[in-house]
N, C-alpha and C positions, 0 to 999 in steps of 0.2 A: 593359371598360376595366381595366386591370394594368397593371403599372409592368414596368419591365424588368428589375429588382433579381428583383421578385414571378414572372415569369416563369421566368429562371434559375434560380432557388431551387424550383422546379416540375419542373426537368430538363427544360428546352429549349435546346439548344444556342446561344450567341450565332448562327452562321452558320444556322441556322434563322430565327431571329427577323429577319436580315437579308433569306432568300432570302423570308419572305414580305412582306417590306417592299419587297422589289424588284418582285416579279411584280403588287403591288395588292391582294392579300388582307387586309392589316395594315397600317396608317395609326399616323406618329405624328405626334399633334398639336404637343406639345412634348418637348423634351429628358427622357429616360427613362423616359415614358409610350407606351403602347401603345394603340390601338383594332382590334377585333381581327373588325369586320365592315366592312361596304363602304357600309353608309348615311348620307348627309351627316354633320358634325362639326357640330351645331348643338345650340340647345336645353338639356336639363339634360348630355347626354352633355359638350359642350366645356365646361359647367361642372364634371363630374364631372372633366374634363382637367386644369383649373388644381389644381385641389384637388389632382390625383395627384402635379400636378407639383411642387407648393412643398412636399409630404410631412408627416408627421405634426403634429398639433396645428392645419393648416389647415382653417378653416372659410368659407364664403363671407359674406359681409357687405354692408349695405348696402343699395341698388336691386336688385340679381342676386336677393339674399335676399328683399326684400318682395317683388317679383316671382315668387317660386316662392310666395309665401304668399298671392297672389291681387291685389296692387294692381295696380290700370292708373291709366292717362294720367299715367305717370312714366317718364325713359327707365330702365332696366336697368342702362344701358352709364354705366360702364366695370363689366369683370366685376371685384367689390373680393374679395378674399381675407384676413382676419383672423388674425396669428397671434401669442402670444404676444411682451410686447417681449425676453424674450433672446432670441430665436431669428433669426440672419442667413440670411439666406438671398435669392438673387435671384429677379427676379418673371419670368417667361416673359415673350412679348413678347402686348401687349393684355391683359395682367390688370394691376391697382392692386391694390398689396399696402401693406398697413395694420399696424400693430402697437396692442398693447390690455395694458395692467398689469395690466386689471383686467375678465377674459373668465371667468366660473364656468360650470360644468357647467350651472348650471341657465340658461345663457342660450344655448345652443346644442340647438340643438331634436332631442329625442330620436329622435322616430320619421318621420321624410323624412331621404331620403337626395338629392342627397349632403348632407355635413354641411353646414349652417348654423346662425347666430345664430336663435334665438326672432325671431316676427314683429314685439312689443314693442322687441326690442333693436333688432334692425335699424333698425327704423323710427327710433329715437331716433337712431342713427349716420347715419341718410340726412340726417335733417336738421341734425346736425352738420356734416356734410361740404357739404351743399347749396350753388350757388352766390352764392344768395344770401337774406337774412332771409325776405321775401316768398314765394322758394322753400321754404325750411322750414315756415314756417308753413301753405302748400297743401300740403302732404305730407302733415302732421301730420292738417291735415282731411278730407284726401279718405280716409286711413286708417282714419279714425275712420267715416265715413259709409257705406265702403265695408265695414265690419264687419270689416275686416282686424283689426283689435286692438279695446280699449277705452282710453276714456282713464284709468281705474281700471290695464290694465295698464302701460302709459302710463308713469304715475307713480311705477309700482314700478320699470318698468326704471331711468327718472331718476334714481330715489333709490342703486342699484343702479351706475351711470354713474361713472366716475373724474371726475377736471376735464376739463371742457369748456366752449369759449367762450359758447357759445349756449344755456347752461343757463336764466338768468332768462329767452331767448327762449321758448324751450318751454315753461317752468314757464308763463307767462303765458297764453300759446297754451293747453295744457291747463286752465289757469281757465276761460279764456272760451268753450271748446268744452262745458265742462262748467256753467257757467252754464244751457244748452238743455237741462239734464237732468230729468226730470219733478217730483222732490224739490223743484227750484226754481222751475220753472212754478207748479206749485201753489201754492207761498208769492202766488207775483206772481197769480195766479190769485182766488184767495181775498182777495185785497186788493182789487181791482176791484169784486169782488163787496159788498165790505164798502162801497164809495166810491158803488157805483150804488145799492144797496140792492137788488141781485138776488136771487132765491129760492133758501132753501136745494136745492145741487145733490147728487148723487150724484160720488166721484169713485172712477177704476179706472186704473191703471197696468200696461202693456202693457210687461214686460223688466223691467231689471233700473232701478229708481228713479233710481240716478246717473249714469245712463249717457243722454245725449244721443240716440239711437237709440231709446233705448223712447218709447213713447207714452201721454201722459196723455189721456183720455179724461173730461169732465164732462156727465154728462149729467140734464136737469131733467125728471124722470118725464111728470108730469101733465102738461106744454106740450108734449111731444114732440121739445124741442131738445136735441140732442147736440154739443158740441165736443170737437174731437179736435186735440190740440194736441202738434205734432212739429217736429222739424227736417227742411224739405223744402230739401235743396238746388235743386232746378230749379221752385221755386214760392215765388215771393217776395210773395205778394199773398196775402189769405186768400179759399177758395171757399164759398162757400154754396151748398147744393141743398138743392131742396124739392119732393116729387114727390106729386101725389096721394095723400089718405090713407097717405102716409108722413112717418117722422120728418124732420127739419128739420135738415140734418147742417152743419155749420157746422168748416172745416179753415183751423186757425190757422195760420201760421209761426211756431214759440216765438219767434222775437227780437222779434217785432210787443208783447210781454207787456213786454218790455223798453226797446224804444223806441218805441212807440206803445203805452199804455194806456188813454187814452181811448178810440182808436179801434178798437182789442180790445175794453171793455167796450161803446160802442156798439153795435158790430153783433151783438154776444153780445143786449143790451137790447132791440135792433129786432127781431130774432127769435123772440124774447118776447112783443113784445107782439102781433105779427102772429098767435100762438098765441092771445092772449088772455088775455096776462098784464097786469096794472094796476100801474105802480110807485104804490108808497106815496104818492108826492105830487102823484099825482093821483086819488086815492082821496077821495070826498064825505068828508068830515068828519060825525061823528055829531052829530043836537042834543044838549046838554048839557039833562041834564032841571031843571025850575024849581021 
């Protein structure tokens, strides 16, 4: 992939660079760009195309960009291209070309090529751009769940972000994704505990604490009950398993901590006492001596 300028400056003759453009050796995608083997124009190469063609300071942006960083079930398309606002310049035809006041080194990702925005930035620009609120906000989440970003880096691209309409969108969206994070299970966790009058448990955090994606784990030694408490997207009910002389594994959906708490602490409690645990208020009362 070379540009025609890059070419020339190489010492290749323009009527070279035509006669291989005539016979099929050499493909140009758009105006000034060059491809300079015979394998489909797809993929990262026709993104590498857009980028050669709108020239220095472009980087890809967007869907194209979270795309290269791993998100699925988003379309890609249209391929966006990010470049500084002085910069005029027309878009090829099939690329959406963007302007940004406020584009820093540190938000175009160093080491993938071709160039694009950081997987944080993008992502924040996808859901600016999205066609609609509900569409940003499933972006935002499936990013987060799909490990593409954190909502920790999230929050630094936002702050990092010029004006944008959909800033209080996002900001809120990232509240409530981070809500599921173990830091705050555990609050709502411990609280439960305190309301049923449950046994002191053990607890262990799996990742990083504010981040929605790790796992809290609580587990009460001596009954053999373990709760493991996540954000499961495709498990919206809590499972219990209990296997012969084994522990008692009991898998929350963290939002059930938040909108169901009694019936989080139930079945945390029913587990219990199936072990042979006694709540306190059913515990014989001792005689008082005379």
């Amino acid at each position: 992939m070379i540009t025609i300028r890059d070419a020339v400056a190489a010492g290749l003759p323009r009527t070279e660079i035509r006669r291989r453009l005539d016979d099929g050796r050499w493909r140009q995608p758009f105006r000034g760009v060059l491809i300079t083997d015979v394998t489909p124009t797809a993929g990262p190469q026709h993104l590498w195309a857009a980028v050669q063609a709108i020239g220095p300071e472009a980087v890809l942006a967007g869907g194209c960009a979270a795309a290269l960083a791993g998100l699925v079930g988003h379309d890609p398309q249209p391929v966006t291209v990010l470049v500084p606002t002085d910069r005029r310049v027309s878009a090829p035809p099939g690329v959406l070309l963007r302007h940004s006041a406020r584009l820093r080194s540190s938000e175009i990702d160093p080491l993938r090529l071709p160039p694009r925005t950081t997987p944080a930035r993008s992502l924040i620009d996808m859901a600016e751009w999205a066609a609609s609120r509900s569409l940003a906000q499933d972006v935002l989440a499936d990013a987060v769940h799909q490990q593409i970003v954190t909502v920790r880096g999230l929050r630094e691209a936002l702050s990092r972000r010029g004006p944008i309409s959909r800033r209080t969108l996002i900001a809120e969206t990232l509240d409530r994704l981070g809500a599921d994070a173990p830091h705050l299970t555990e609050i709502m966790f411990r609280r439960i505990e305190r309301r049923r009058e449950l046994p002191p448990a053990g607890y262990r955090v799996e990742g990083p604490a504010d981040e929605p994606t790790s796992r809290l784990t609580v587990r009460y030694e001596p009954w053999r009950v373990r709760v493991e408490v996540a954000v499961e997207p495709t498990a919206k009910q809590p499972v219990t398993q209990c296997g012969s002389g084994q522990d008692t594994l009991i898998r929350l959906p963290a939002h059930l901590l938040r909108t169901a708490p009694d019936d989080a602490a139930e079945i945390v409690a029913g587990a219990l006492r199936e072990r042979g645990w006694v709540p306190p208020t059913d515990r014989p009362q001792r005689a008082l001596a005379s």
